[in-house]
N, C-alpha and C positions, 0 to 999 in steps of 0.2 A: 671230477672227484668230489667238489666241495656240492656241486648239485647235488649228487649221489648222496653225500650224509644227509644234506637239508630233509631229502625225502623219504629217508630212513627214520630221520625224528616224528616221533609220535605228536599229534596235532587233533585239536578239535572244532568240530563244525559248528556254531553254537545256534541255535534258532530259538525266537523268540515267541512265550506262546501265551495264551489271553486265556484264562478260565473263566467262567462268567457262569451267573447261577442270578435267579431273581426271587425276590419277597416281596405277598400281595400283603398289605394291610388294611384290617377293618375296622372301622368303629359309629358304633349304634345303639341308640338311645332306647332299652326295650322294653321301657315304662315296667319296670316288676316283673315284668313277663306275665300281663294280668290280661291279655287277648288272646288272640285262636294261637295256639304253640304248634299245630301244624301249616300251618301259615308262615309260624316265624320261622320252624327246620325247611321249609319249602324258600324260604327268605336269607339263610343262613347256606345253605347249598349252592341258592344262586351266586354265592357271592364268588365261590371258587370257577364255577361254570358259565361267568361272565366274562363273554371277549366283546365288549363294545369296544373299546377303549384299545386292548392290548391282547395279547394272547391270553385263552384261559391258563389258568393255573392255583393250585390250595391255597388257600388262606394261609400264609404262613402264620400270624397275627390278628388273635380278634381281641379287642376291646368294648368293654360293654360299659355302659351309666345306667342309672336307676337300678341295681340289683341288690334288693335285697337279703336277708339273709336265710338260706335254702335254696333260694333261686338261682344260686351262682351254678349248684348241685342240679337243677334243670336244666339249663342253659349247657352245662358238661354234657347232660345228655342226648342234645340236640344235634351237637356235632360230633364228627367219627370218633374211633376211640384212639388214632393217632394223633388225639391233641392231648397235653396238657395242663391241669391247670396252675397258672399263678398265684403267688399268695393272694389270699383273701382276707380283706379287714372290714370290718361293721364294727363302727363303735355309736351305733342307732342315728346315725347319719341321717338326717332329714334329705330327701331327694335321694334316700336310695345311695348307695356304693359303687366302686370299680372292681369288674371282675375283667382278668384278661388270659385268655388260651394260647399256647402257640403249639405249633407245629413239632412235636415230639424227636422228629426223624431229620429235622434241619435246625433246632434252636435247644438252649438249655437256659433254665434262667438259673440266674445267682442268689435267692433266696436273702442269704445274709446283706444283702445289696437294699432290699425292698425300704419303702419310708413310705407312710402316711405325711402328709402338707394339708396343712389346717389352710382351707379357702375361704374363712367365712361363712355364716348363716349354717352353720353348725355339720360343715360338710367338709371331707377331706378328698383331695387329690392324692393318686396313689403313683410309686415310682418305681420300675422295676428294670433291672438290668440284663440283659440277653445276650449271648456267646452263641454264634456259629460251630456248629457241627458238621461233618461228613463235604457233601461239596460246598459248604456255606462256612467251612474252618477260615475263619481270621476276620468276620462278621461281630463288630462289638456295638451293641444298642443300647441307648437309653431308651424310657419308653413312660409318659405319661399318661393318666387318665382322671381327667375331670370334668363334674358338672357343677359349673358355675352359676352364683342366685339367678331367680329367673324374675320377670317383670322388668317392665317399664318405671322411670321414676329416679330421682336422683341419687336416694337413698341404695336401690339395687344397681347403678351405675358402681358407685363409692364399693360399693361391696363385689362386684364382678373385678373392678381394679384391684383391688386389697389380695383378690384370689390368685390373681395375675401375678400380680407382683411377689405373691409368696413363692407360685412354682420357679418366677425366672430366677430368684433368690436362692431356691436349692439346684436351676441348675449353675448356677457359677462354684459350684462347690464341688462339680465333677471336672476328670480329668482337662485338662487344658484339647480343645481338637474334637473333642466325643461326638459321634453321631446321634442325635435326641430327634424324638418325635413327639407334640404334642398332641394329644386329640384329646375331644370331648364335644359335649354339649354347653356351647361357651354362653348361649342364651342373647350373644351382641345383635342389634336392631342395626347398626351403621357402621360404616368405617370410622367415622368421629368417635365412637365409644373410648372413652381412658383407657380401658382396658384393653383393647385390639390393639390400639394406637403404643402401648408398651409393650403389647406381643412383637409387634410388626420390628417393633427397634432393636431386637435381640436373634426373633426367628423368622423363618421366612413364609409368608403365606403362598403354596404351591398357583393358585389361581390369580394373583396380583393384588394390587393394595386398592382395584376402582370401585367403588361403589357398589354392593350387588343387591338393592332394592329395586325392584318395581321389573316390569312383563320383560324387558330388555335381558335379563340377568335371571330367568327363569330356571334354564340349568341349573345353576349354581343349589339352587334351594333345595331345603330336608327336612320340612315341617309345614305345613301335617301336612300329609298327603289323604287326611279324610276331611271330608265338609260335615258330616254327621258325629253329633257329641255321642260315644259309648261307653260306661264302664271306666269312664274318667279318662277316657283319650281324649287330647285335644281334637279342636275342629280347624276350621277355617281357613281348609285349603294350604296348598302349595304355595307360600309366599313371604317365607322366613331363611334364612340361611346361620342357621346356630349352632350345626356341628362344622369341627373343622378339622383338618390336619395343620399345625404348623411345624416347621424343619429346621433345623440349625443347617447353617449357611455351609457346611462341609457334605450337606446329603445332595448338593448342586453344583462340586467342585470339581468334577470328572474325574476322582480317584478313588477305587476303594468302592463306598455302598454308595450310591446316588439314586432320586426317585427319578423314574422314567418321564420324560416328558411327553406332557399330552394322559399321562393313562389315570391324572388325581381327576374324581366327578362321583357323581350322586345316585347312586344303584337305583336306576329303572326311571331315573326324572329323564322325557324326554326333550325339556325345554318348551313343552305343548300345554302343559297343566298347569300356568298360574292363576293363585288362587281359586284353584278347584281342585278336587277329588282328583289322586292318582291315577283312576281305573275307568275315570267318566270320561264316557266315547267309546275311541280306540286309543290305546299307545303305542305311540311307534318307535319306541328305545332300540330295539332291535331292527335295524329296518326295513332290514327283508323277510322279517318273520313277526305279523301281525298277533299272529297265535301266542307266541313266545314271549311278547311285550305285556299282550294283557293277563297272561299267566302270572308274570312277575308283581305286574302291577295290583291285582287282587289280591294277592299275597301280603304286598308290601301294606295294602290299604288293611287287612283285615288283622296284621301283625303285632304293630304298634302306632305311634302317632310320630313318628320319626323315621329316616330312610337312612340306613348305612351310607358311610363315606368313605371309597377306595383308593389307595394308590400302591403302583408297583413301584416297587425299587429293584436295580440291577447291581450286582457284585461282580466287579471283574476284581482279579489279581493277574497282574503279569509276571511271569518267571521266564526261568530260561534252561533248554534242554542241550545239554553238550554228548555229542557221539565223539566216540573216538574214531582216529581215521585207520581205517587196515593197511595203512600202505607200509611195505617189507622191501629190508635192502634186497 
């Protein structure tokens, strides 16, 4: 009898279920957008339709340095019309401004959220914040962009630190936990830079803290991918590493948004081209597809004097799905 009730009580099966959903981020340096602009939509396309690294998938996030003002209005036009634009501020920024797009259909930004951060040598880093939508709901982002002073010398050391120091300054002033991303064109020649060396103490650099000058660490590099001075591009080959991604140490912590590992690297560098032109030869970035490689890489060369720098991130949330059980006295 007392079996008999047990089994008349209603009861539930509970299974436990993973949703998972991922965001590409870009960011690149597109000198004004004062080169071939079908080059860079040819360059800005690829980005989404790159599976070196990881699966393809859209740009969720692109971030831009050097945009001037109008250009931000180009650059909108370059990509679909399912993106967004981010606030925009020019207050006649020497090197150009940050302009950033996201992905309309997966990200909202919060507007009232946005800051300008004075980096020195009369240029600001911009800061914007990001809320998940649709299968991306419970996705909260911080999101920087800067171009910090450029040159060699003690002086633009001093002033690459002082820029540093100001963004990690406004991020302590966000939620306790926040997921942040920084990027830009940081302009650092070394790991010994002040300036890295106070990123490194706060965020996390996705590639590690060794060394990445010279043929060994070729990958890693995103300037210039021309040897030929154009129209104010730089030259001098493949053998700089000045743009970066850095991460706050919660986008590594296996809960929530985390960046995929393996998929952060250097759109179209195949670790074949230091110190030379992107396109000179063959490139073999794709590597079973010769055609594919040097498409990307004429593009990348005739674009700008700098190469976008990608990485996925994946969002899981775990929940839990309770059926009831049918079973009748």
């Amino acid at each position: 009898m007392l079996m008999k009730k047990l089994l008349a009580c209603a009861f539930c099966i509970v299974f436990v279920s993973v949703a998972q959903a991922q965001i590409r981020v870009v960011n690149y340096n597109v000198h004004y957008c004062s080169a071939d602009m079908d080059a860079m939509e040819a360059v800005l396309d690829a980005a989404s339709a790159d599976d070196s690294h990881a699966k393809a998938i859209p740009v969720s996030i692109f971030m831009f340095q050097e945009v001037t003002i109008g250009k931000d209005k180009i650059l909108h036009g370059l990509i679909e019309e399912s993106y967004s634009a981010g606030t925009y501020t020019n207050s006649g920024e020497s090197g150009g401004a940050q302009a950033m797009f996201y992905h309309a259909d997966q990200l909202i930004e919060k507007p009232e959220d946005h800051a300008d951060i004075y980096t020195g040598a009369t240029r600001n880093a911009d800061r914007w914040h990001l809320v998940g939508i649709g299968e991306n709901d419970g996705i909260d982002l911080w999101v920087y962009s800067a171009h910090l002073k450029a040159s060699k010398g003690s002086e633009n050391k001093t002033q690459r630190e002082f820029g540093a120091k100001a963004i990690l300054e406004d991020i302590e002033t966000l939620p306790k936990g926040s997921n942040v991303i920084v990027v830009g064109d940081m302009n650092f020649y070394t790991i010994r830079e002040p300036a890295y060396q106070a990123f490194i103490e706060v965020l996390v650099d996705p590639l590690g803290t060794d060394e990445w000058a010279g043929k060994d660490d070729a990958s890693k590099h995103t300037q210039s991918p021309r040897k030929i001075q154009k129209g104010g591009l730089a030259s001098g080959g493949l053998d700089d590493r000045f743009d970066f991604q850095f991460i706050s140490k919660s986008l590594r912590d296996g809960e929530g948004l985390d960046i995929v590992r393996g998929s952060y690297h250097s759109l179209g560098n195949d670790g074949k081209h230091y110190d030379i032109a992107i396109n000179e030869g063959d490139n073999l970035y794709f590597s079973n597809n010769k055609e594919r490689s040097n498409h990307l890489a004429t593009a990348l060369h005739e674009a700008s004097d700098h190469i976008p720098v990608i990485a996925d991130y994946d969002f899981k949330i775990q929940g839990t799905t309770k059926i009831p059980s049918n079973t009748t006295e």
